[in-house]
Residue, then its C-alpha position, 0 to 999 in steps of 0.5 A: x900327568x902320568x910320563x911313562x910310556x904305554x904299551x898297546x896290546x893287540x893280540x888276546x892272551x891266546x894268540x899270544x901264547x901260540x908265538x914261540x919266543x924266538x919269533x921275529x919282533x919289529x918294535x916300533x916307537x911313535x910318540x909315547x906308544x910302543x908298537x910289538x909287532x911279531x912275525x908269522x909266515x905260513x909253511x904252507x903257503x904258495x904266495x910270495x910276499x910280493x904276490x900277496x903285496x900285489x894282490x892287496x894293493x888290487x884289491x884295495x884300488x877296487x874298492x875305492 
């Protein structure tokens, strides 16, 4: 059985190509899989994260 660690990539080669390099990275590691997770945050956005929090949480509590 193969022990090295995967990596799971879930951006498309151009998607990947719009992150500058010095974009914040979380990286996270759950068993043998290694997350990358890159952070964007819109210039033009006039929702805060705990507004946009907030909101996802209502909308999924309408859902169910």
């Amino acid at each position: 059985m193969n022990r090295e660690p995967r990596t799971m990539q879930v951006a498309d080669a151009a998607t990947a190509s719009r992150a500058p390099e010095n974009t914040p990275a979380m990286v996270k590691k759950i068993g043998k899989t290694t997350y990358k997770v890159h952070v964007h945050f819109s210039n033009t956005s006039t929702e805060t994260m705990s507004d946009k929090i907030k909101r996802m949480l209502k909308n999924e509590i309408q859902q169910m």
